[in-house]
DOVEXBA-833711 format. One line per 2 residues: their letters; for each residue x, y, z of N, C-alpha, C. Coordinates in nm, 4 decimals. Example, Ala and Ser with C-alpha at 12.3 -4.5 7.8 and 13.67 -1.06 7.14 Angstrom:
2
as	1.3190/-0.5690/0.7800/1.2300/-0.4500/0.7800/1.3200/-0.3300/0.7800  1.2850/-0.2250/0.7080/1.3670/-0.1060/0.7140/1.2900/0.0030/0.7870;
//
This chain:
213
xx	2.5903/-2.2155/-0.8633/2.5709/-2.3183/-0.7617/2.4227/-2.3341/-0.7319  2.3559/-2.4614/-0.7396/2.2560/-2.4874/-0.7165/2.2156/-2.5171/-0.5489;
xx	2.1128/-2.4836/-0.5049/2.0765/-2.4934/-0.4091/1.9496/-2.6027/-0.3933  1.9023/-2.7799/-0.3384/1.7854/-2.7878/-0.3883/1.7359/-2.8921/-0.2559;
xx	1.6158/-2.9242/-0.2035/1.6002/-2.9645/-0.1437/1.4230/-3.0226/-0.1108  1.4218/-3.0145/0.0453/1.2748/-3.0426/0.0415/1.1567/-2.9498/0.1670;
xx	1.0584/-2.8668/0.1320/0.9990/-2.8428/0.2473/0.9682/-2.9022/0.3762  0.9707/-3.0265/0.3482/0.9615/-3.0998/0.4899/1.0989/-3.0806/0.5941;
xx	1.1867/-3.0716/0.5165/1.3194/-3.0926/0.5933/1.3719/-2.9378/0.5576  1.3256/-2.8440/0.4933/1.3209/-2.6787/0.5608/1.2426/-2.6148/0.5224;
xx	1.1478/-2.6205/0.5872/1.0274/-2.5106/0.5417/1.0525/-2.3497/0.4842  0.9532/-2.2799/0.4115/0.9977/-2.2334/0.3234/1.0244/-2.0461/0.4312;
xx	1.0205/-2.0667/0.5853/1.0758/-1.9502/0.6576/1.1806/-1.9540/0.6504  1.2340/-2.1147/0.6918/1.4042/-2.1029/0.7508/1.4594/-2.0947/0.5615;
xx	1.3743/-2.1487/0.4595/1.4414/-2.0989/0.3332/1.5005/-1.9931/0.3004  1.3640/-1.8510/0.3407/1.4089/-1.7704/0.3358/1.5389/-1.7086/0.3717;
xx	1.5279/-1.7697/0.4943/1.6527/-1.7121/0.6031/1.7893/-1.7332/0.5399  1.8072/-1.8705/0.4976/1.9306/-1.9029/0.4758/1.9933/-1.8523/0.3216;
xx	1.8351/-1.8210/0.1907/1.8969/-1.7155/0.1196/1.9140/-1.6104/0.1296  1.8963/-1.5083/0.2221/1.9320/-1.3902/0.2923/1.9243/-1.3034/0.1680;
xx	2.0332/-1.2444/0.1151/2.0444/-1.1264/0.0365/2.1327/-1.1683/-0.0801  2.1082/-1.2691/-0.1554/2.1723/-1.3898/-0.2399/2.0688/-1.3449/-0.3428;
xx	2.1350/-1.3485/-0.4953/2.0710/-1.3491/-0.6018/2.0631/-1.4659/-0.6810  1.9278/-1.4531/-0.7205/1.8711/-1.6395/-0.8412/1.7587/-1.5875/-0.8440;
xx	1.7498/-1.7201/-0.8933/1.5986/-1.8109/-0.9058/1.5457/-1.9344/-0.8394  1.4536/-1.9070/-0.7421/1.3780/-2.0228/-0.6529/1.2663/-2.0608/-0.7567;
xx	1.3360/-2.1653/-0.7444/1.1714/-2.3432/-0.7778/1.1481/-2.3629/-0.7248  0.9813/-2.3780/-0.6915/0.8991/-2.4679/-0.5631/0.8144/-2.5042/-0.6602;
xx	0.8119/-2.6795/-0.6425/0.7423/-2.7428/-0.6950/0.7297/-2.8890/-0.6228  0.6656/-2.9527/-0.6755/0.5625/-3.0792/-0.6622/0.4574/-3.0419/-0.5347;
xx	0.4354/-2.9117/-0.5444/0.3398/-2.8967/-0.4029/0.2076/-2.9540/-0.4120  0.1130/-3.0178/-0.2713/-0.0127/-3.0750/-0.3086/-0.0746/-2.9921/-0.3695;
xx	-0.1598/-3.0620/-0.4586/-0.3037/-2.9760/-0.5140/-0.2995/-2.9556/-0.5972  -0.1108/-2.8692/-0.6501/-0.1144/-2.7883/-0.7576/-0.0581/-2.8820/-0.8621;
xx	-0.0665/-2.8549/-0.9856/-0.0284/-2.8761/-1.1568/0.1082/-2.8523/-1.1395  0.1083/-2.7066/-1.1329/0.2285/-2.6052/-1.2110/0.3128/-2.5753/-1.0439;
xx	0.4191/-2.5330/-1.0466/0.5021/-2.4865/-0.9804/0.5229/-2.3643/-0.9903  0.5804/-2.2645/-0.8594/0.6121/-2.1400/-0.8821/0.7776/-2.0791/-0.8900;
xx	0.7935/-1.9728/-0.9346/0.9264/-1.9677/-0.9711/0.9515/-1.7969/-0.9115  1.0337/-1.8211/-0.8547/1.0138/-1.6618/-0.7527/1.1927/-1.5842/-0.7920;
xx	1.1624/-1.4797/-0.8762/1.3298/-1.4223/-0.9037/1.3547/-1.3148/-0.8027  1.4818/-1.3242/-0.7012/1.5431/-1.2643/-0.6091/1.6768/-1.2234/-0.6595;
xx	1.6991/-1.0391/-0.6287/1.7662/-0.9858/-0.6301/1.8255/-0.8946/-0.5271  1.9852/-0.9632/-0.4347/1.9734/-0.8959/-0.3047/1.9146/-0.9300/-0.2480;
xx	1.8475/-1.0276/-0.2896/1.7627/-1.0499/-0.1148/1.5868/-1.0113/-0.1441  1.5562/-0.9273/-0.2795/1.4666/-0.8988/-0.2764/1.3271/-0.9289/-0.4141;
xx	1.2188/-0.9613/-0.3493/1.1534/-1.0292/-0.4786/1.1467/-0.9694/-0.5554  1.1740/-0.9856/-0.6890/1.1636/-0.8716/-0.7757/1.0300/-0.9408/-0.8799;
xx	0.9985/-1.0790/-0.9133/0.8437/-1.1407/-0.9458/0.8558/-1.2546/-0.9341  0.7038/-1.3102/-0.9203/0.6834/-1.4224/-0.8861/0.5945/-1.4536/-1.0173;
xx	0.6006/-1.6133/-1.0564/0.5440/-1.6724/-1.1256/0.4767/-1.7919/-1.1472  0.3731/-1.8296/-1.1778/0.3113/-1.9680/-1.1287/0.2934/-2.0066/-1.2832;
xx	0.3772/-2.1426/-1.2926/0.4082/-2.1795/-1.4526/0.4454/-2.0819/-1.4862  0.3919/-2.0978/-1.6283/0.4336/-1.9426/-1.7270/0.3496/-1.8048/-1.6723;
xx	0.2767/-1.7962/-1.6192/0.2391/-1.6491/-1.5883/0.2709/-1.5857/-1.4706  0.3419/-1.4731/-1.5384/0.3601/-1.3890/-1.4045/0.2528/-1.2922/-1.3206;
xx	0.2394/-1.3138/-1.2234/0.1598/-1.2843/-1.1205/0.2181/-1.1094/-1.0302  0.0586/-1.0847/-1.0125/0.0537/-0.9287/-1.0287/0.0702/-0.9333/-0.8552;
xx	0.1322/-0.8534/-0.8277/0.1553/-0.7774/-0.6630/0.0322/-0.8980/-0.5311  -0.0772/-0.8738/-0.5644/-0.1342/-0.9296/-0.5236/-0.1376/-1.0784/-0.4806;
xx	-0.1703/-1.1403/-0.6147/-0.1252/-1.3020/-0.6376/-0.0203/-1.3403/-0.5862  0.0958/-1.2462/-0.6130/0.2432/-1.3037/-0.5607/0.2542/-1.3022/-0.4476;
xx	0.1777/-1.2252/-0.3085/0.1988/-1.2172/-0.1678/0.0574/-1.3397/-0.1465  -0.0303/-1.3711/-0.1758/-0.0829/-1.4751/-0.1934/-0.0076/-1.5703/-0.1834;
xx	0.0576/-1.6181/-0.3042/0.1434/-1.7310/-0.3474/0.2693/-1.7395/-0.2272  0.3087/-1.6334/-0.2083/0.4368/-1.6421/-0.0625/0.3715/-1.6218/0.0864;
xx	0.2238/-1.6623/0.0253/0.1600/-1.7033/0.2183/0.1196/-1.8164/0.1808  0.1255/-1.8929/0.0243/0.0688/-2.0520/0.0608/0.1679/-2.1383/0.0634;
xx	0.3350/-2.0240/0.0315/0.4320/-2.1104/0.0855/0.4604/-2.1325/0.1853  0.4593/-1.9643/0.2692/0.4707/-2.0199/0.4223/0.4222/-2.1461/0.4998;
xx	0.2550/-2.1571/0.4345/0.2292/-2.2614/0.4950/0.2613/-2.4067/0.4432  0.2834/-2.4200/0.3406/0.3372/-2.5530/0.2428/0.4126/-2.6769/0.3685;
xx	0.3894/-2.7448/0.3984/0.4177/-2.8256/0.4690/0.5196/-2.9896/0.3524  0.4960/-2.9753/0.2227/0.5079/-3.0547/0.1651/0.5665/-2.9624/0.0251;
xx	0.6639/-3.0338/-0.0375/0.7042/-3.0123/-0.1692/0.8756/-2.9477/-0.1863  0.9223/-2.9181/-0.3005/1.0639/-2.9332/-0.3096/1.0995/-2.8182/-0.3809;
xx	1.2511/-2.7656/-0.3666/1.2978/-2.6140/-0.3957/1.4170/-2.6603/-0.4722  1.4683/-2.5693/-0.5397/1.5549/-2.5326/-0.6123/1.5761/-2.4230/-0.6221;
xx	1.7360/-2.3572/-0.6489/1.7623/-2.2275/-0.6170/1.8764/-2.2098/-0.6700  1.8808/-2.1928/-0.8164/1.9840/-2.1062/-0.9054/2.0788/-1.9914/-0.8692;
xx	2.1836/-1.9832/-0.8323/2.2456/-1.8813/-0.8007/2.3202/-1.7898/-0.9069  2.2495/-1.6545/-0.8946/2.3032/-1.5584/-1.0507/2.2128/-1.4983/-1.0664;
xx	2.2161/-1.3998/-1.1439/2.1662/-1.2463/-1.2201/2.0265/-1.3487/-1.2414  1.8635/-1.2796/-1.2300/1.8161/-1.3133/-1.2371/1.7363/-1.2316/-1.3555;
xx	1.6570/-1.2860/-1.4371/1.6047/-1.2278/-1.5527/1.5305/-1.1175/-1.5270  1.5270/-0.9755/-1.5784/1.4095/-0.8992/-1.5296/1.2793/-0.9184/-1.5407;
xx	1.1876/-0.8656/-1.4926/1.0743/-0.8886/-1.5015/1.0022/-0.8752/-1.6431  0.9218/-0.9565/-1.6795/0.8591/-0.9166/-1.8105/0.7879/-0.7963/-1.8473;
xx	0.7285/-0.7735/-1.6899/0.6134/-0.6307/-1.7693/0.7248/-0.5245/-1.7040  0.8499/-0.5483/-1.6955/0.9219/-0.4041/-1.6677/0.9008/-0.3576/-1.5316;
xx	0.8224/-0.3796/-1.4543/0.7853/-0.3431/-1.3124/0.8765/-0.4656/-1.1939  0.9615/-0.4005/-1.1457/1.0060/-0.5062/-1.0202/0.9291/-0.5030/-0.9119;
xx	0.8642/-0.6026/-0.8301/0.8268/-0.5945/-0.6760/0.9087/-0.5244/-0.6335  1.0480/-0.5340/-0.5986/1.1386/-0.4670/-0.4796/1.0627/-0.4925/-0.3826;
xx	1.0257/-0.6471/-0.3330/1.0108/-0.6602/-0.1990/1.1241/-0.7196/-0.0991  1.1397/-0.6570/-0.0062/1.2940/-0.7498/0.0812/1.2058/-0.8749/0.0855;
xx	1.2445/-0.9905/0.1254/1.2450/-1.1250/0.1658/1.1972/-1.0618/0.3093  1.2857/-1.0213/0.4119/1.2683/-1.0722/0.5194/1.1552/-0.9381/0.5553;
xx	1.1050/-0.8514/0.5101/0.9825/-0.7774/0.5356/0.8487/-0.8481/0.5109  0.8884/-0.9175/0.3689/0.7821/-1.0135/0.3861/0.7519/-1.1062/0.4128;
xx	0.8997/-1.1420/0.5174/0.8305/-1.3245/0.5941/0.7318/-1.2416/0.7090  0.7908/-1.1076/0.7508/0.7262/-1.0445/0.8932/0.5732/-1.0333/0.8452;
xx	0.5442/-0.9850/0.7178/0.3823/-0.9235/0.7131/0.3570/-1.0874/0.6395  0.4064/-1.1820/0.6253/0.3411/-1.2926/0.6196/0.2926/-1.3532/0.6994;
xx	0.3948/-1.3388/0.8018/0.3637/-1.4443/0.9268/0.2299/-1.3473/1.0360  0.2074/-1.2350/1.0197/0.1072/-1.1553/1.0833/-0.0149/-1.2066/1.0024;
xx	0.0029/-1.2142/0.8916/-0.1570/-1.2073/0.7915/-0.1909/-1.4199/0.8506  -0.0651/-1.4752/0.8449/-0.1122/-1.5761/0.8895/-0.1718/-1.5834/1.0201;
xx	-0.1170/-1.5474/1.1498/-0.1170/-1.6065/1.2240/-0.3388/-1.5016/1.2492  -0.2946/-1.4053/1.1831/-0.4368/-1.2894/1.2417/-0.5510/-1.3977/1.1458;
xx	-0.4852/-1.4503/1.0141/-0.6100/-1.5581/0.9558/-0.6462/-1.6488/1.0282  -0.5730/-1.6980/1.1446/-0.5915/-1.8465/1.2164/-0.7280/-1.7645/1.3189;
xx	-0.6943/-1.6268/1.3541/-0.7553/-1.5867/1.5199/-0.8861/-1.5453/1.4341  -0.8563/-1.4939/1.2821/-1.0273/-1.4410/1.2480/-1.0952/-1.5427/1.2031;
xx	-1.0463/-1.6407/1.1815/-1.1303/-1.7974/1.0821/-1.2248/-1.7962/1.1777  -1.3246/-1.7953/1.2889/-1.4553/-1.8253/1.3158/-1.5405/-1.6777/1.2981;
xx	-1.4889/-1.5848/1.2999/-1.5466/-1.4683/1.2625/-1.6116/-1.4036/1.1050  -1.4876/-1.4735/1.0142/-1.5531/-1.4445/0.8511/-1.6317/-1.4512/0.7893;
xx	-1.6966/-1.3758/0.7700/-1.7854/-1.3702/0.6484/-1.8001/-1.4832/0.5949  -1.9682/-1.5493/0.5552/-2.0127/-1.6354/0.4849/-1.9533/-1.5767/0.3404;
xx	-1.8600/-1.7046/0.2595/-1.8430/-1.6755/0.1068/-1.9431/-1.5770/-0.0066  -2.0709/-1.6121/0.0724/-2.1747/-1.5278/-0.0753/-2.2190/-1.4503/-0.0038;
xx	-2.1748/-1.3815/0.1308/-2.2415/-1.2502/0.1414/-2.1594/-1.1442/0.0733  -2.2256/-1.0948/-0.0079/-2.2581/-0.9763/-0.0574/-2.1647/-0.8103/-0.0516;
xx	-2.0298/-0.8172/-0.0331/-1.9925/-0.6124/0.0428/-2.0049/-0.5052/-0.0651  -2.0405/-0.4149/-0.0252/-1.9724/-0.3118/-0.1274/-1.9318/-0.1957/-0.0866;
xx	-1.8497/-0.1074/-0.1570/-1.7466/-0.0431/-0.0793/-1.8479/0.0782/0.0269  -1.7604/0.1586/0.1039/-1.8064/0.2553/0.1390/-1.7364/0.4012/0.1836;
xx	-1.7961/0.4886/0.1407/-1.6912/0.6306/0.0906/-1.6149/0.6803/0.2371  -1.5345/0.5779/0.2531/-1.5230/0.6808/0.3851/-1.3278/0.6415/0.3410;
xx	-1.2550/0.7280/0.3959/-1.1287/0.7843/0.3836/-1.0614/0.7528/0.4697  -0.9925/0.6338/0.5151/-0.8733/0.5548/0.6255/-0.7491/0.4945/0.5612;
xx	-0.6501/0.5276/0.6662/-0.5609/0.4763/0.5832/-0.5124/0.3037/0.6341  -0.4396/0.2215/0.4778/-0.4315/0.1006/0.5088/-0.3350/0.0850/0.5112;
xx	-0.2730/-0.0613/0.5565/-0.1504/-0.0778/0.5987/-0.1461/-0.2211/0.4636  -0.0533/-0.2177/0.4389/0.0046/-0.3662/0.3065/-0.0323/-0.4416/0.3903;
xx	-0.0638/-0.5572/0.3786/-0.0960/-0.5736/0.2566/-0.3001/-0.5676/0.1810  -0.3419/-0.5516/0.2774/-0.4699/-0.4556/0.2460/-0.4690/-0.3789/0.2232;
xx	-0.3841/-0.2560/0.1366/-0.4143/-0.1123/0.0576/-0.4110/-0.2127/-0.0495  -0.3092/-0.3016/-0.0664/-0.3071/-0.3229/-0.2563/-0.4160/-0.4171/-0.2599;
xx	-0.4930/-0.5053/-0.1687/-0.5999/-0.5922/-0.2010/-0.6855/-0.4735/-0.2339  -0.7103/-0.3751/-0.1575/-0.8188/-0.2706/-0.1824/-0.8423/-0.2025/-0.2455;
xx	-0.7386/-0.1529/-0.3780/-0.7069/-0.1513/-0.5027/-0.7547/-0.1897/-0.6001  -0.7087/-0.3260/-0.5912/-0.7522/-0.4439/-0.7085/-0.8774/-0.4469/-0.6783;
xx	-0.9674/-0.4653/-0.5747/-1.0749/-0.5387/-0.5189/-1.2167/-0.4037/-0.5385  -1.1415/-0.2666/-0.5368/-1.2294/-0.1629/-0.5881/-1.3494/-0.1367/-0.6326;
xx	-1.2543/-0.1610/-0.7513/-1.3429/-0.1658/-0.8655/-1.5151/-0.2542/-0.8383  -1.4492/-0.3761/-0.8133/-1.6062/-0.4883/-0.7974/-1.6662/-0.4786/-0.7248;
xx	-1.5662/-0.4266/-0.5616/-1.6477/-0.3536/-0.4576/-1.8098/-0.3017/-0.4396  -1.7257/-0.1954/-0.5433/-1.8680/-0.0699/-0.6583/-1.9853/-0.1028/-0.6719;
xx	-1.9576/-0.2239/-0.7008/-2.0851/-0.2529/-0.7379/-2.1667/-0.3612/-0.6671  -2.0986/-0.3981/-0.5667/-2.1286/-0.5278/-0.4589/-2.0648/-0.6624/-0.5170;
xx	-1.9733/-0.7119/-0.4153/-1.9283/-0.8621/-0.4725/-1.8976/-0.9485/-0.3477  -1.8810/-1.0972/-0.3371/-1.8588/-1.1346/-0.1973/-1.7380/-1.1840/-0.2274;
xx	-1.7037/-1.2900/-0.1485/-1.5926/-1.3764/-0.1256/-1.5728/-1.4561/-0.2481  -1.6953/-1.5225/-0.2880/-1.6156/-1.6276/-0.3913/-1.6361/-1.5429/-0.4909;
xx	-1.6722/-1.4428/-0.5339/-1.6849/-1.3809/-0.6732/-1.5528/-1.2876/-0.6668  -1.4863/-1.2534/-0.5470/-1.3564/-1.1594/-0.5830/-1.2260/-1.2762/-0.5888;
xx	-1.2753/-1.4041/-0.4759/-1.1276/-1.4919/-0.5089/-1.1631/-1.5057/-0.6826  -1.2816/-1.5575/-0.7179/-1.2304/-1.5846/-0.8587/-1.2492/-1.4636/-0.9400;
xx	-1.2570/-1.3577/-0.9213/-1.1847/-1.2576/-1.0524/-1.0367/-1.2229/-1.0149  -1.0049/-1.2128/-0.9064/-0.8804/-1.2118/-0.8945/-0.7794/-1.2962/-0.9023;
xx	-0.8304/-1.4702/-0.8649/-0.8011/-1.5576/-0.8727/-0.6606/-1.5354/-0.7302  -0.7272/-1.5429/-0.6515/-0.7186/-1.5601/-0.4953/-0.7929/-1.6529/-0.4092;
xx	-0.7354/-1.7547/-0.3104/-0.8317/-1.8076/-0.2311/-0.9569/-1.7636/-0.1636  -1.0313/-1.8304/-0.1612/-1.1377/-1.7258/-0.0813/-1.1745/-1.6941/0.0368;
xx	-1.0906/-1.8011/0.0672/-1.0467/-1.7895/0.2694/-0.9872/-1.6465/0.2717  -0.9068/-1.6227/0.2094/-0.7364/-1.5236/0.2192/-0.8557/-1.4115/0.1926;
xx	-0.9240/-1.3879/0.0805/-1.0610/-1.2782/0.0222/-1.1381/-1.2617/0.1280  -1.1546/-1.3697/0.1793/-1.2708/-1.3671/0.3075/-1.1918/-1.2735/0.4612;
xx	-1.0569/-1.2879/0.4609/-1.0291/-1.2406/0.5567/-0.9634/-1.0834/0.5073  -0.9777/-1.0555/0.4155/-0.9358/-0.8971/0.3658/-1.1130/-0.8378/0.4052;
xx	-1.1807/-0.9137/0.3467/-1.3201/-0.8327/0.3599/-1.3609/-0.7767/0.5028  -1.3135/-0.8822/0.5913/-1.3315/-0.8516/0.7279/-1.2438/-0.7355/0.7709;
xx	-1.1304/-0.7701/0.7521/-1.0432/-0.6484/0.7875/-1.0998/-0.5106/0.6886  -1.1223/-0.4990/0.6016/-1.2043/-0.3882/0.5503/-1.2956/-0.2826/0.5968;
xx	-1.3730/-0.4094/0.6365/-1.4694/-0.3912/0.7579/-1.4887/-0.3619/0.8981  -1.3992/-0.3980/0.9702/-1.3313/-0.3718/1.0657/-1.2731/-0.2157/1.0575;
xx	-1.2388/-0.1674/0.9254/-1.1713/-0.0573/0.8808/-1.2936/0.0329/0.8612  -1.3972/0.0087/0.8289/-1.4957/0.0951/0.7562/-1.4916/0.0983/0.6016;
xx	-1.4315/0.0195/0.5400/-1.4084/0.0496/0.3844/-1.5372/-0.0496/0.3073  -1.6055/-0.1172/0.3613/-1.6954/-0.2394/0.3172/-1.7949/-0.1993/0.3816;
xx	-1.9000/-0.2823/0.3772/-2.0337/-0.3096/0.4164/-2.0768/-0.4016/0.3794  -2.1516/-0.5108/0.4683/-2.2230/-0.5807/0.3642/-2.4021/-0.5233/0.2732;
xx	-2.3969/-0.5933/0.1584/-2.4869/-0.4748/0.0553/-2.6361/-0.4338/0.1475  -2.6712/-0.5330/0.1853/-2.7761/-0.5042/0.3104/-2.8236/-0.4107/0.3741;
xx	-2.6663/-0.4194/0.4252/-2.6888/-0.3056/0.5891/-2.6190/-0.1603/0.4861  -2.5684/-0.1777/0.4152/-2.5196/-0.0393/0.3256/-2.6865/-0.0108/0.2622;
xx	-2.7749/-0.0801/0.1917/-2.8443/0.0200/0.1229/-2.9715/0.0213/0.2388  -2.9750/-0.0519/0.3690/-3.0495/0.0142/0.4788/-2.9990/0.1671/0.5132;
xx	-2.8746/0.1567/0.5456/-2.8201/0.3178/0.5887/-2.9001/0.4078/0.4908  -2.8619/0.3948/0.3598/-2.8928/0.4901/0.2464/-3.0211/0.5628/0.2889;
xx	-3.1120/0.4862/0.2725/-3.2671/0.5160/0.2744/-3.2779/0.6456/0.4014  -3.2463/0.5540/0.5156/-3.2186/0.6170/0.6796/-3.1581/0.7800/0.6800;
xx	-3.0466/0.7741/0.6080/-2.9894/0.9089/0.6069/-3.0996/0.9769/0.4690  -3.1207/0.9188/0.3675/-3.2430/1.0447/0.2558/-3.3418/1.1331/0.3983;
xx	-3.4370/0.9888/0.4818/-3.4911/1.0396/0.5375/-3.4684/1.1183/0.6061  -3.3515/1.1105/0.6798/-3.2936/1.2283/0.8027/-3.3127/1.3623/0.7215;
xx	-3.2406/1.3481/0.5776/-3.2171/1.4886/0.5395/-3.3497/1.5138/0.4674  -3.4586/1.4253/0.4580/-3.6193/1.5298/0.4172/-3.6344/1.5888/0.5501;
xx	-3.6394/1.5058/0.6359/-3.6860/1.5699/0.7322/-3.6210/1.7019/0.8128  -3.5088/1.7024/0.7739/-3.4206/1.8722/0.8089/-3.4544/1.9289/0.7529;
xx	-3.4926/1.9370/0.6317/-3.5415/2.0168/0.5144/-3.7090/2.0711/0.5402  -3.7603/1.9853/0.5708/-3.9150/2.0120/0.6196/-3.9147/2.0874/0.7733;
xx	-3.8802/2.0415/0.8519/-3.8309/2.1506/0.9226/-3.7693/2.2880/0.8938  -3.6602/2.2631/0.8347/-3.5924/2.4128/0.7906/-3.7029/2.4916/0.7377;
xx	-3.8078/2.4393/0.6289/-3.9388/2.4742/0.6113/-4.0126/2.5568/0.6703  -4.0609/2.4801/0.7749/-4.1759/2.5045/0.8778/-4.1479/2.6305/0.9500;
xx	-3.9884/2.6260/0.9747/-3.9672/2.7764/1.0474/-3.9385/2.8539/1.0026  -3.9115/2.8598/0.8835/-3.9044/3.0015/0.7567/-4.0572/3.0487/0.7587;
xx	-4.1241/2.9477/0.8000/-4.2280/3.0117/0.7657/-4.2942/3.0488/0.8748  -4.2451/3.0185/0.9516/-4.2946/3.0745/1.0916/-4.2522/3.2182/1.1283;
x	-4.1198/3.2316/1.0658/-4.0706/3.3826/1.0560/-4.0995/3.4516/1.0009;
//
């Protein structure tokens, strides 16, 4: 039994809702902007991958892609009911649906309250060694985002290696930051210098009174 309709006349929360714990395949397509359409396989109720056209999209991308549905104001669904194909690379999401309308609708509504606060696109972060723990969906951005971290990267250079918006990039960096896990490259290789000096100068001291003894 097919299920098919239009975002205007049910946006893609109350979608969720009404496939509950139902197995298929959701189509969303003719959305603005985009080419290709996405194709999201649910089992129980739970995402098991998401795909935009032919490529399937990694953990990341796919909670991306199910926050630019939330907001989708425009475009049309379809919804196959039945055994849904496994995933290609062998790895299922196993995300419930309705866990992730909850950490969707938080990452949205906290993007609306941080949008005058974010980070200019080309400033600059890179990571910083300090040990906190994160909550999803910023542990797995912080993951992926690591690596480039390392070496300093901003907003538009991680949306496009990851191929993420750079609004959505822009507001992980902040929360990062907010966390202690970032810096921008600046004020990180000011610290650096600041702390060498602290520790010559303990050292020259420690010095002075060895030898005073």
């Amino acid at each position: 039994m097919a299920i098919f309709g239009s975002l205007k006349d049910m946006p893609f929360p109350d979608l969720v809702g009404m496939l509950g714990r139902r197995s298929g395949v959701l189509e969303v397509f003719h959305l603005p902007g985009r080419k290709v359409g996405y194709t999201i396989a649910l089992d129980g109720g739970k995402v098991l991958w998401v795909r935009e056209g032919t490529k399937v999209l990694d953990p990341v991308q796919a909670r991306s892609v199910l926050q630019e549905l939330f907001r989708a104001e425009e475009g049309a669904f379809e919804f196959a009911q039945g055994t849904p194909p496994p995933p290609p690379n062998g790895q299922a999401l196993g995300w419930p649906l309705e866990r992730i309308l909850l950490t969707t609708t938080t990452v949205v509504d906290e993007l609306a309250a941080y949008r005058p606060h974010l980070p200019d696109p080309k400033t600059r972060f890179q990571a910083v060694a300090l040990e906190v723990w994160l909550e999803e969906p910023l542990w797995s951005f912080w993951e992926r985002a690591r690596p480039l971290l390392a070496q300093g990267a901003s907003a538009e250079d991680l949306g496009h290696r990851l191929g993420l918006p750079v609004e959505e990039v822009a507001y992980y960096l902040h929360k990062l930051r907010l966390a202690g896990k970032v810096a921008p490259v600046r004020a990180y290789q000011e610290t650096r210098p600041d702390e060498e000096k602290r520790g010559l100068l303990r050292r020259l001291l420690a010095s002075l009174m060895g030898r005073r003894g």
